[in-house]
N, C-alpha and C positions, 0 to 999 in steps of 0.2 A: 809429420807428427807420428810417433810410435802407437800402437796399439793400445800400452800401456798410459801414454799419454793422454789418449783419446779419451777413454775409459775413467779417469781422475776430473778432465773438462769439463765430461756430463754428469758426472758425480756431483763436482762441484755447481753449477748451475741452479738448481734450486736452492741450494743454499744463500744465493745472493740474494735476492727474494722473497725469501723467507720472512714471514713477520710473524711468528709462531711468540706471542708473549709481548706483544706490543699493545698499546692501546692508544688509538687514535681518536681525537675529536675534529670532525669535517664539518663545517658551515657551511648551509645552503644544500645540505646534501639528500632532500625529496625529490630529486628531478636533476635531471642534465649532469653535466659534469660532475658535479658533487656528488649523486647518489653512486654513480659510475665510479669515482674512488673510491669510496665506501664500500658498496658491493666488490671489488676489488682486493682492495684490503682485508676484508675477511676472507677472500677467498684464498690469500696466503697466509692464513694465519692469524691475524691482528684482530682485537675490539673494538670495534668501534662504537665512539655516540653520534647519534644522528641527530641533527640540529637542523632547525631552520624555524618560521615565526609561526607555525598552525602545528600544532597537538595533534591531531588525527593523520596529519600525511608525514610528520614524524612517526607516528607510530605505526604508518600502515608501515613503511621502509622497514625498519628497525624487526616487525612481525616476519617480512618478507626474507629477511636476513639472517631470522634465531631459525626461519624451517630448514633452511639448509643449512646453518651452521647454530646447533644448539648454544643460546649465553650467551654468544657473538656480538649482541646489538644493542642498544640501551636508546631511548628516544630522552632527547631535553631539548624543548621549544624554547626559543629564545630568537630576539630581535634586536641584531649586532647594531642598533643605534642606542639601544641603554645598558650603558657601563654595567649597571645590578645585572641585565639579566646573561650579559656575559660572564662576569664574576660567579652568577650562580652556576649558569652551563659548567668551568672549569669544577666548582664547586659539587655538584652534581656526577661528573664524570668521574672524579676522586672518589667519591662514597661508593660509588659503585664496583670501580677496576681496581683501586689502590693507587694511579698514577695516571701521567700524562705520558707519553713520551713521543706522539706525532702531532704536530698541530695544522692544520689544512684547512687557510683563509680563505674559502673560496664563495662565500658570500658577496653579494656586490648590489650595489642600485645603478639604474641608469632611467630618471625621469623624465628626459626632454632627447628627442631628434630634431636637431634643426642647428641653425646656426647659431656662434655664441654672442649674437645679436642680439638674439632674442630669449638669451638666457633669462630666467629668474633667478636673483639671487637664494631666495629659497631653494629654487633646485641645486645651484653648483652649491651649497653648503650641504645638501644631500648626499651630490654625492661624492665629494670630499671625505664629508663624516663617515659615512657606509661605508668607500673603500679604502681606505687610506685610515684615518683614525680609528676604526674600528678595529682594523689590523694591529694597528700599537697598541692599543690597549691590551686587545687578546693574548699576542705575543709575550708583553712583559707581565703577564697573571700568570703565565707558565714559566717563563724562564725561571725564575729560581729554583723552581723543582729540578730543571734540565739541569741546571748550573752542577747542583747540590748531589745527583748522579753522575755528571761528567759526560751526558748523551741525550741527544734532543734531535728532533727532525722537524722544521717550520718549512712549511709551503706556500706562499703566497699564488692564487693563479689571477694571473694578470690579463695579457690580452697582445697581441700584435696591431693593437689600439693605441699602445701604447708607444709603437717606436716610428708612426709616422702620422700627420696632420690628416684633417677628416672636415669637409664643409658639414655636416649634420652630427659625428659624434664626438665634438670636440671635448667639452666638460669630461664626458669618461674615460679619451684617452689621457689626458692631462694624469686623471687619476690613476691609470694602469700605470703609468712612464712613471708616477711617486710609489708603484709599490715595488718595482722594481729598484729603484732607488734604496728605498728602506729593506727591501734584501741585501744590498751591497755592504749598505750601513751594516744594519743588523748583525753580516756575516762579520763586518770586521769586531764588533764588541764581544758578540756572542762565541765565535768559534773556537777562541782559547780554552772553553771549557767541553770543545767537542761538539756542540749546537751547530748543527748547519743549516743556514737559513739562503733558499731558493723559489725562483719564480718560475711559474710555469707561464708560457706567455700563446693561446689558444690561437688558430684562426679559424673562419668562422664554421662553428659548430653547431648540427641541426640540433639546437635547445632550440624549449620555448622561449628562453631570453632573447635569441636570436632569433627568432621566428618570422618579424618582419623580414627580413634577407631574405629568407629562401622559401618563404612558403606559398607559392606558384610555381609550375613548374617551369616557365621562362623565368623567372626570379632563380631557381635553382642552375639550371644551367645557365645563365649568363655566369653567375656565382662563379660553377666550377668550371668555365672554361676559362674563368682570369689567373685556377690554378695549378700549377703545374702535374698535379698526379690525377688532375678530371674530378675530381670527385670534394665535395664538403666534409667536414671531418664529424668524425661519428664520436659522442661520449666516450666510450673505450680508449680512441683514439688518446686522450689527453690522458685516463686512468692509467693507461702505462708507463708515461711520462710518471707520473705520481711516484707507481712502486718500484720502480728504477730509484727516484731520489730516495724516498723513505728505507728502503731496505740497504743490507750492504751492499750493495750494488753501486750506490751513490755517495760510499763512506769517504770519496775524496773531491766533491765536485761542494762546493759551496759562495756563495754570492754569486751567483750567476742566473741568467736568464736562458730558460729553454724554451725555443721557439718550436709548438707543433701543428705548422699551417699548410701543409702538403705542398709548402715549397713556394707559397704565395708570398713570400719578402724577399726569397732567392733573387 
């Protein structure tokens, strides 16, 4: 590569990146991966609302987000099993920014460990609803805005839950495997108009979601030596995944699933 060449490649670099004018809404994003896109996303630029079901750890995030980037953050609580209070969140997000134009489903439940023996059907309609219906609803309250610009970015984050059987968390994977699903869908209705819709699919990440897994330190090292780079994947780890899709960076990858488990489905 020329000198010249060199010189236009790292030019160009930030610019893929770049969310300078975007405005995102992230579900579930107080904690773990979700705040980690978030924090993220401003940090290239982008708006974000910060969502999740408690008012005060929305708005510590959203506080923690305007000190280093003034404007940057907006808090709307809301609890992705009722339609209204998602309706209001997009509703909300709009008065605030002017617009949508990243959506980041990354909200989820997972009420029961154990076998689907001993399912309750209360629980598997939990979390069905939670992550999977919740998602479609959310999705289609924005697409028409996307449609109506010709530019949209949906993220669904899924799970490495999803693409193989589990004796204890079967229920959720079932659920991760339909949201990957509904991004393939999704990508084929939506993308004619520029929408691209992808999943991010985790392995196991030291969240408190995941906190049973790894939280002894024999629980952690067994963990990481099932995977191949030694180690559990840290929040960040997945928020890169994120602004890779979201920005142009990811302006030609759409209905697909991106696996980031340090190698652990390898």
């Amino acid at each position: 590569m020329s000198a010249v060449a060199e010189v236009a490649a790292r030019t160009a670099l930030p610019e893929l990146f770049d969310l300078t004018g975007k405005v995102a809404v992230v579900t579930g994003s107080t904690k773990g991966i979700g705040k980690a896109i978030a924090e993220r996303f401003a940090d290239h630029g982008a708006k974000v609302v910060i969502s999740s079901r408690k008012a005060p750890a929305c708005e510590a995030v959203a506080g923690a987000i305007n000190e280093r980037h003034p404007g940057a953050a907006i808090a709307v609580p809301a609890n992705i099993s009722s339609k209204d209070d998602l309706k209001r969140l997009v509703d909300e997000a709009r008065a605030a920014f002017g617009k949508i134009d990243i959506l980041v489903c990354n909200a989820a439940s997972n009420p029961y460990y154990g076998p689907m023996s001993g399912l309750s059907d209360e629980a598997f309609h939990k979390v069905l609803d939670n992550n999977i219906v919740s998602n479609h609803w959310l999705i289609h309250m924005v697409a028409p805005e996307m449609k109506a610009g010709r530019d949209g970015v949906v993220i669904i984050v899924s799970s490495v839950g999803g693409l193989r059987g589990s004796g204890v968390l079967g229920a959720y994977g079932i659920s991760k495997a339909a949201d990957m699903q509904l991004a393939r869908n999704l990508a084929q209705e939506l993308s004619p108009d520029n929408i691209r819709v992808n999943c991010i699919a985790p392995g196991l990440v030291k969240t408190d979601f995941a906190r049973a897994l790894w939280d002894t330190p024999e629980a952690e090292r067994r963990s990481s030596q099932s995977t191949p780079l030694r180690r559990l994947g840290e929040p960040d780890d997945v928020a890169g995944a994120a602004v890779f899709l979201a920005g142009r960076s990811g302006a030609w990858v759409t209905g697909q699933t991106i696996v980031v488990d340090g190698g652990s489905t390898a």
